[in-house]
C-alpha positions in Angstrom: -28.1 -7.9 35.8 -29.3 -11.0 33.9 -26.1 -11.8 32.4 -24.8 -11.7 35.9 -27.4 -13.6 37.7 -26.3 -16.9 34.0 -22.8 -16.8 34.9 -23.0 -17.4 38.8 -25.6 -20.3 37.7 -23.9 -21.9 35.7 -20.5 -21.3 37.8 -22.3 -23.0 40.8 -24.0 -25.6 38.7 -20.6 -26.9 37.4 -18.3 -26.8 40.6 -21.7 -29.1 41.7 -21.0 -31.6 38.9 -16.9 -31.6 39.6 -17.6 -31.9 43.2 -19.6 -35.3 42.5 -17.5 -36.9 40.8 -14.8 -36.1 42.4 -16.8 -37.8 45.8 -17.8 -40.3 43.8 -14.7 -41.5 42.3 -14.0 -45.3 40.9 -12.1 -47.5 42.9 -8.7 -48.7 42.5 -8.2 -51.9 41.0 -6.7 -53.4 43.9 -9.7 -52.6 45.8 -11.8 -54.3 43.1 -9.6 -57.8 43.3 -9.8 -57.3 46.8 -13.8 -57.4 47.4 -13.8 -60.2 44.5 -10.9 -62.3 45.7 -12.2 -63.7 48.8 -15.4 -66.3 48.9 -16.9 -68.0 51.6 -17.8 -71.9 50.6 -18.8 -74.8 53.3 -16.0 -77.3 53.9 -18.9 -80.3 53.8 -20.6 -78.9 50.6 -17.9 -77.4 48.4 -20.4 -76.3 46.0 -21.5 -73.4 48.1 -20.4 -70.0 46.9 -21.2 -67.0 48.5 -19.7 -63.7 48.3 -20.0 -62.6 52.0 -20.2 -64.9 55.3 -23.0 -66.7 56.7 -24.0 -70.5 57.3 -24.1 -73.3 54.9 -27.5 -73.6 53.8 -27.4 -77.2 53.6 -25.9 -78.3 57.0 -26.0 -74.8 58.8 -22.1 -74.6 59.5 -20.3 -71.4 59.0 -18.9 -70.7 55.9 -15.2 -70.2 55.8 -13.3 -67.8 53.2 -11.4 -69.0 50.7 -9.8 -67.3 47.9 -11.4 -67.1 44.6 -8.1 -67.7 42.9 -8.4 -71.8 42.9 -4.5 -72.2 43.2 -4.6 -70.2 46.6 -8.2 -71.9 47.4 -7.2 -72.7 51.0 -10.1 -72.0 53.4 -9.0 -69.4 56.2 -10.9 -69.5 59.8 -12.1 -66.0 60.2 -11.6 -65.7 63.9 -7.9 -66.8 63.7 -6.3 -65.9 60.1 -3.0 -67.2 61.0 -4.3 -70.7 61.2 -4.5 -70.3 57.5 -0.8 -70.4 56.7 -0.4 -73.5 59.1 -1.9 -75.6 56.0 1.3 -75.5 53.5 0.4 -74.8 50.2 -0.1 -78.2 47.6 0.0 -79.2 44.2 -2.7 -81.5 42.1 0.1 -83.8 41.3 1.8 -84.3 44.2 2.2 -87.5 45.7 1.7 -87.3 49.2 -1.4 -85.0 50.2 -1.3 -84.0 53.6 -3.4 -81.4 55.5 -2.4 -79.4 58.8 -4.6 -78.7 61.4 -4.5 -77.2 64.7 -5.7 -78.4 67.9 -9.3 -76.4 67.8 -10.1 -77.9 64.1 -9.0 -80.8 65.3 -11.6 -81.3 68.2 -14.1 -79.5 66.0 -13.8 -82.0 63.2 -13.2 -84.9 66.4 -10.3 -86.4 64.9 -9.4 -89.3 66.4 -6.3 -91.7 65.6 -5.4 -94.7 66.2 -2.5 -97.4 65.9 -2.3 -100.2 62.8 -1.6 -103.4 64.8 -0.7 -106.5 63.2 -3.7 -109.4 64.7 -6.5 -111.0 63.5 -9.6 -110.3 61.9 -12.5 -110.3 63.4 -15.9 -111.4 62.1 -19.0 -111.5 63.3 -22.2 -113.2 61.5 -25.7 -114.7 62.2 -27.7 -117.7 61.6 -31.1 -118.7 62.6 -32.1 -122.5 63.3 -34.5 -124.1 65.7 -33.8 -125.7 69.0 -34.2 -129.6 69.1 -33.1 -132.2 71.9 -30.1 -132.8 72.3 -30.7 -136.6 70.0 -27.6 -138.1 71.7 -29.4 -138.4 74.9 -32.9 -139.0 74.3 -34.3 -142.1 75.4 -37.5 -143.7 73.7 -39.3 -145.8 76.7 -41.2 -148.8 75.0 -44.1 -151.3 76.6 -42.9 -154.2 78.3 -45.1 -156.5 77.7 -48.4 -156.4 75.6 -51.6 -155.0 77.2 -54.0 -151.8 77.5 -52.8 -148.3 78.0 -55.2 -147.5 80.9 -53.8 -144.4 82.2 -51.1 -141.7 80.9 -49.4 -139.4 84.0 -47.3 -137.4 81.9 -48.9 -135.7 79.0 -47.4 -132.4 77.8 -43.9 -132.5 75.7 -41.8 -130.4 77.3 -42.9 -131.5 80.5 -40.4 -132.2 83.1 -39.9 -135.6 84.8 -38.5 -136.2 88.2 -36.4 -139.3 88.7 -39.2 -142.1 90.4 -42.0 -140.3 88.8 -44.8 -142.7 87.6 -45.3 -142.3 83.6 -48.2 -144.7 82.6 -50.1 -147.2 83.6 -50.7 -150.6 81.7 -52.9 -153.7 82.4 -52.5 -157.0 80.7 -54.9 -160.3 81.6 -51.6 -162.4 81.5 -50.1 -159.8 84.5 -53.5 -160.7 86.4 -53.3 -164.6 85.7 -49.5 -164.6 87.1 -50.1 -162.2 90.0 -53.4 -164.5 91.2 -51.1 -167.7 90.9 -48.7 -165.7 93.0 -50.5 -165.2 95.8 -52.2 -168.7 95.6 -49.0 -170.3 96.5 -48.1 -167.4 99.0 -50.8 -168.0 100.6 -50.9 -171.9 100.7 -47.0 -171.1 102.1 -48.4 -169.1 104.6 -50.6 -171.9 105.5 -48.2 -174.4 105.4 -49.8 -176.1 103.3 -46.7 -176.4 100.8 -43.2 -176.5 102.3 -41.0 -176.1 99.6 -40.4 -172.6 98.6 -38.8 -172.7 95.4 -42.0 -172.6 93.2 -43.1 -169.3 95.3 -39.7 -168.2 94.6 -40.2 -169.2 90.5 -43.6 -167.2 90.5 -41.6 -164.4 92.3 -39.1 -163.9 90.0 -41.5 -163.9 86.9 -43.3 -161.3 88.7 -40.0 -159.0 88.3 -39.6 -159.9 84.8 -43.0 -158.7 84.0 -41.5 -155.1 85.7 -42.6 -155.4 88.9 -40.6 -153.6 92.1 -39.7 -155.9 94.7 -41.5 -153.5 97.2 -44.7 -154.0 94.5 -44.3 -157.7 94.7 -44.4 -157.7 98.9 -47.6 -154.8 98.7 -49.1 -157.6 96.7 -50.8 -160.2 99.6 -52.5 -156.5 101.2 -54.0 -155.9 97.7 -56.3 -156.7 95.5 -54.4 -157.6 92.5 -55.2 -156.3 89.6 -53.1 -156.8 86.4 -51.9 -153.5 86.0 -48.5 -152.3 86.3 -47.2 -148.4 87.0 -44.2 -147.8 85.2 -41.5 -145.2 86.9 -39.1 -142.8 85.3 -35.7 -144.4 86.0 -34.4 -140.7 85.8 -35.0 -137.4 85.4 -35.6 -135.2 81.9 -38.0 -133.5 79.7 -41.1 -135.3 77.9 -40.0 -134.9 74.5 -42.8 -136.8 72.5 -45.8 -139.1 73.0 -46.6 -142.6 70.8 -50.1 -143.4 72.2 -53.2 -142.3 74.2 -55.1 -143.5 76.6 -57.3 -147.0 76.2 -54.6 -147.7 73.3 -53.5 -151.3 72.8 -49.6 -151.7 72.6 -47.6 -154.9 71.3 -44.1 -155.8 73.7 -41.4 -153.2 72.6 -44.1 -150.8 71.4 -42.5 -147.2 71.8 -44.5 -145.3 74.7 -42.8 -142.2 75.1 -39.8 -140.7 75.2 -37.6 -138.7 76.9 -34.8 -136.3 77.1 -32.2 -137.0 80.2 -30.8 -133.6 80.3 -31.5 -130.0 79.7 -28.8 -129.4 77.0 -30.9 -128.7 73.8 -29.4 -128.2 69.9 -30.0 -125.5 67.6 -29.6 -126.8 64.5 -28.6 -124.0 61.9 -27.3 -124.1 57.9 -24.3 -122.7 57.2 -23.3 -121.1 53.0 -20.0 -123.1 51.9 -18.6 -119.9 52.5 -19.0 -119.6 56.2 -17.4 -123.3 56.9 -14.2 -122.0 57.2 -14.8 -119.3 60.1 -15.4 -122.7 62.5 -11.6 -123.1 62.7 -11.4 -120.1 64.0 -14.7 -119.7 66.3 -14.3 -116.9 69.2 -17.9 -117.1 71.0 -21.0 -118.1 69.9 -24.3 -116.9 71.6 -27.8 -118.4 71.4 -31.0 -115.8 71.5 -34.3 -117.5 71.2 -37.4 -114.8 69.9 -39.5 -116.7 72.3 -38.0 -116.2 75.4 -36.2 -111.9 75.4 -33.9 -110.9 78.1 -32.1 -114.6 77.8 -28.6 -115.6 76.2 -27.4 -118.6 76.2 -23.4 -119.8 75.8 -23.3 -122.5 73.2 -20.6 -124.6 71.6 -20.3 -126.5 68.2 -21.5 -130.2 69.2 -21.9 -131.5 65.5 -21.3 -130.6 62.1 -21.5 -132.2 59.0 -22.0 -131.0 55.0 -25.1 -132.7 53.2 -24.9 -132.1 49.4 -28.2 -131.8 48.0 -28.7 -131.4 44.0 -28.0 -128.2 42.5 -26.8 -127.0 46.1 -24.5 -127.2 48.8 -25.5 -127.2 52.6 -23.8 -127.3 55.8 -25.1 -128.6 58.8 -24.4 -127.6 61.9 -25.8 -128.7 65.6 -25.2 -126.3 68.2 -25.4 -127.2 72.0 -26.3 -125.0 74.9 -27.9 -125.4 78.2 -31.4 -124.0 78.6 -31.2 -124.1 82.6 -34.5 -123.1 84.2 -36.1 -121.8 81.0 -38.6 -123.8 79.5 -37.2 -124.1 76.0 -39.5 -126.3 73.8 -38.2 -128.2 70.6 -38.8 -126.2 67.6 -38.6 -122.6 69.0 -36.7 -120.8 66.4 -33.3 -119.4 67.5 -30.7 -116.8 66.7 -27.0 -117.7 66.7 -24.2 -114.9 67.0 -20.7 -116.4 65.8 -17.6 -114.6 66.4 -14.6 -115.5 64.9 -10.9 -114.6 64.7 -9.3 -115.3 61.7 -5.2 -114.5 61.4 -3.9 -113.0 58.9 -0.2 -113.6 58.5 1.9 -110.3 57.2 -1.1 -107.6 57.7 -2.3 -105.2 59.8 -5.6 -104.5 61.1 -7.3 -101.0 61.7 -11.3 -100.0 62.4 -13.2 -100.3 58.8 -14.1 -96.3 59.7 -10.7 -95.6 59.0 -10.6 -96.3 55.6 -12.0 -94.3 52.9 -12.4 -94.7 48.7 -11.0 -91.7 46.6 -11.5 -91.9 43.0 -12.6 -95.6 43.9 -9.1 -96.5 45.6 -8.9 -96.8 49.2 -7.1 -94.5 51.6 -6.5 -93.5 55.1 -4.9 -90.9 56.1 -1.7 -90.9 58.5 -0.7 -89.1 61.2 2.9 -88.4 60.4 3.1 -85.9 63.1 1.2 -84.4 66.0 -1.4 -82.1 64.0 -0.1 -83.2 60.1 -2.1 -85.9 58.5 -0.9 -87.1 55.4 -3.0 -89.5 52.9 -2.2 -93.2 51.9 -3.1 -95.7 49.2 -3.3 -99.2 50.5 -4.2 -102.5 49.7 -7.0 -104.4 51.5 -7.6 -108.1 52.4 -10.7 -108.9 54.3 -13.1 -106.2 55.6 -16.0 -106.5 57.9 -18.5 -103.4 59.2 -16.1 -103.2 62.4 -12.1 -103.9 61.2 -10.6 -104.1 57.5 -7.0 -106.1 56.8 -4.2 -103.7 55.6 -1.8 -106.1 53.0 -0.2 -103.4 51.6 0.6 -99.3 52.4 0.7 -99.1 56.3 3.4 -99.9 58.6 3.0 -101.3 62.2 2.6 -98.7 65.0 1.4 -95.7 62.5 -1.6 -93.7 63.4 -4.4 -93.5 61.3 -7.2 -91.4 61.5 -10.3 -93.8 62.7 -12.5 -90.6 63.3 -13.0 -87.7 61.3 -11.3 -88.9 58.1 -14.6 -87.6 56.0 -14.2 -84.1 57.4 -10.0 -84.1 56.3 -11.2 -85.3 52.7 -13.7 -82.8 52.6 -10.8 -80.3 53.2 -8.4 -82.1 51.0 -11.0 -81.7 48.4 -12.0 -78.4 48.9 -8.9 -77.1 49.0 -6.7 -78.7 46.3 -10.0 -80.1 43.7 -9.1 -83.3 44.1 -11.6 -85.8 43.0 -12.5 -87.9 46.1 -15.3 -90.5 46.1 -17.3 -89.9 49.6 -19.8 -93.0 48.5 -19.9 -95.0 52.1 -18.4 -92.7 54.3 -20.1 -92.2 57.7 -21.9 -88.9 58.4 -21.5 -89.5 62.0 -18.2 -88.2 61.6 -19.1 -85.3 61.0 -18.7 -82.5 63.6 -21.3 -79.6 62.8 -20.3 -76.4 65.2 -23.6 -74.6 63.4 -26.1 -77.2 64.6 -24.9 -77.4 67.7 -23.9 -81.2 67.3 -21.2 -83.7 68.5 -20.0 -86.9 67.5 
């Protein structure tokens, strides 16, 4: 009975061990390659591996599969595999890259085109001066005759002065002795007492040479003269500067004040020797003055002129603009915005965004037909932060991709190892479906 009860034991024990590993056999090798040959990597940070989906760790998009076999490394979009074979396989060496894409990746990535025209280049730069009057039209109003400053009307540069408006007031004994003789013989005329009226007519007219209105020469006989003399603004302006004070003592042709007869003010601004030659080619030029926000002014080149100073070179520049209503005060410093454009004969001009540098080259990419975008190496003339000059590489009326050009190298490099330099390109181009974000 023992022997009997062995030999079931050990017949049970080993169809246990046969049925196990029969359950629990290894898998075929094509099951092997086929959990290993498929990864899932980020097309904005190709250096993300993972072996099963998720999102990017870095940037939070979803990862897309790609094969682990580098020559069929094309990333797949896992809710429509048969996007995948839209992108034709590629070789390193070949000498046109192009990527295909279909119209969902394309308003995921937002890529936008647009046309190479041939034009100009537009520039835009700053300088910063300070306002002066405008010097062409400032007057300097100097003492007729010699005598006492006794009273000062306008004070404050900057002030504005009506046409008629009195400015000062001088007194001179010599005034007093003449106006006294004056209505001596006025009076004796009067009287009749002297019949010939050419010497009242002699004091009369040396009465207007000392400045005197005719109307202040008839008020005379119902005043008490006194041997001062108001002196009126002949027009109107701004008080731009004052020589003397009150009580002061001024010489004949002593400057008084002076004045500004309009309200067109400079901004005079330095220019690098490599600026000079974007005046030929001025667009618009707007003033900003710090001082006063909320307020641009149109302005226009009135004078220019280089000054060579030792060991450097400096242009001059005088800018005129009309302050209107605003009280603008000499010596407020002042912002200029110039905008030039500059032809360029034989060259084509696209948006700066559309260009980018791989390996340290720079390329755009082409639309060559609705959904294919191929890469280009071209030449560049002048570039700004807005438009760049094609010499060389485009032809008139192509597309090229002015949005979303990072995202297509980010693919091109992901997906054929090319070496692409990403140094400068805009992150705003990027289109993040994980975060939620659009361009």
């Amino acid at each position: 009975m023992k022997t009997m009860f062995w030999m079931v034991s050990l017949l049970i024990l080993g169809w246990g061990i046969l049925g196990t590993g029969c359950w629990h056999r290894s898998s075929t090798p094509n099951q092997r390659a086929e959990r290993t040959s498929t990864l899932y990597t980020c097309s904005m940070h190709p250096q993300i591996r993972r072996e099963q989906p998720g999102k990017c760790p870095i940037c939070g998009m979803p990862l897309l599969p790609i094969s682990a076999d580098p020559a069929q490394a094309q990333p797949r979009n896992p809710r429509d595999t048969a996007n995948a074979e839209s992108v034709p396989a590629m070789n390193k060496g070949d000498a046109m890259p192009m990527i295909v894409l279909d119209a969902r990746q394309e308003m995921l990535a937002g890529v936008h085109t647009t046309i190479a025209r041939a034009g100009s280049l537009s520039h835009t730069f700053w300088l910063t001066g300070t306002t002066i009057f405008d010097p062409q039209r400032v007057e300097t109003l100097s003492a007729w005759f010699s005598g006492w400053i006794t009273r000062l009307l306008v004070n404050n540069p900057g002030q504005y002065v009506h046409s008629g408006q009195a400015l000062y007031e001088i007194y001179s004994p010599d005034l007093l002795a003449d106006e006294q003789t004056y209505l001596t013989v006025y009076r004796q005329w009067q009287r009749g007492m002297i019949t010939d009226s050419s010497l009242l007519m002699s004091l009369r007219q040396r009465l207007l040479r000392w400045g005197l209105s005719p109307r202040q020469i008839e008020d005379l006989p119902s005043h008490v003269s006194t041997g001062k003399l108001t002196v009126y603004s002949r027009g109107a302006g701004y008080l731009t500067r004052k020589y003397v004070q009150e009580g002061d003592h001024v010489s004949e042709g002593q400057p008084v004040m002076q004045l500004n007869r309009t309200a067109i003010l400079w901004v005079q601004a330095q220019l690098d020797p490599e600026q000079i030659d974007w005046l030929s080619h001025l667009k618009s030029l707007h003033i900003q003055l710090p001082a006063h926000p909320g307020h641009v002014f149109d302005g226009r080149i009135a004078f220019s002129n280089p000054v060579v100073q030792p060991g450097s070179q400096v242009y001059l520049v005088q800018i005129a603009f009309s302050a209107g209503s605003v009280p603008v005060q000499p010596g407020e410093m002042a912002e200029v915005e110039l905008e030039t454009d500059q032809p360029i004969a034989g060259a084509l001009r696209i948006p700066a965004t559309a260009v980018v540098y791989a390996s340290g080259q720079p390329v755009v990419w082409v639309e060559t037909k609705p959904h294919t975008y191929m890469m280009r190496h071209v030449r560049l003339g002048a570039v700004n932060t807005r438009e760049a000059i094609v010499v060389s590489g485009l032809k008139p009326g192509e597309r090229v991709v002015d949005q979303g050009s990072y995202l297509l190298h980010s693919q091109y490099s992901l997906t054929y190892g090319a070496g692409v330099n990403m140094s400068g390109m805009q992150m705003s181009d990027m289109k993040m479906e994980g975060k939620g974000s659009s361009m």
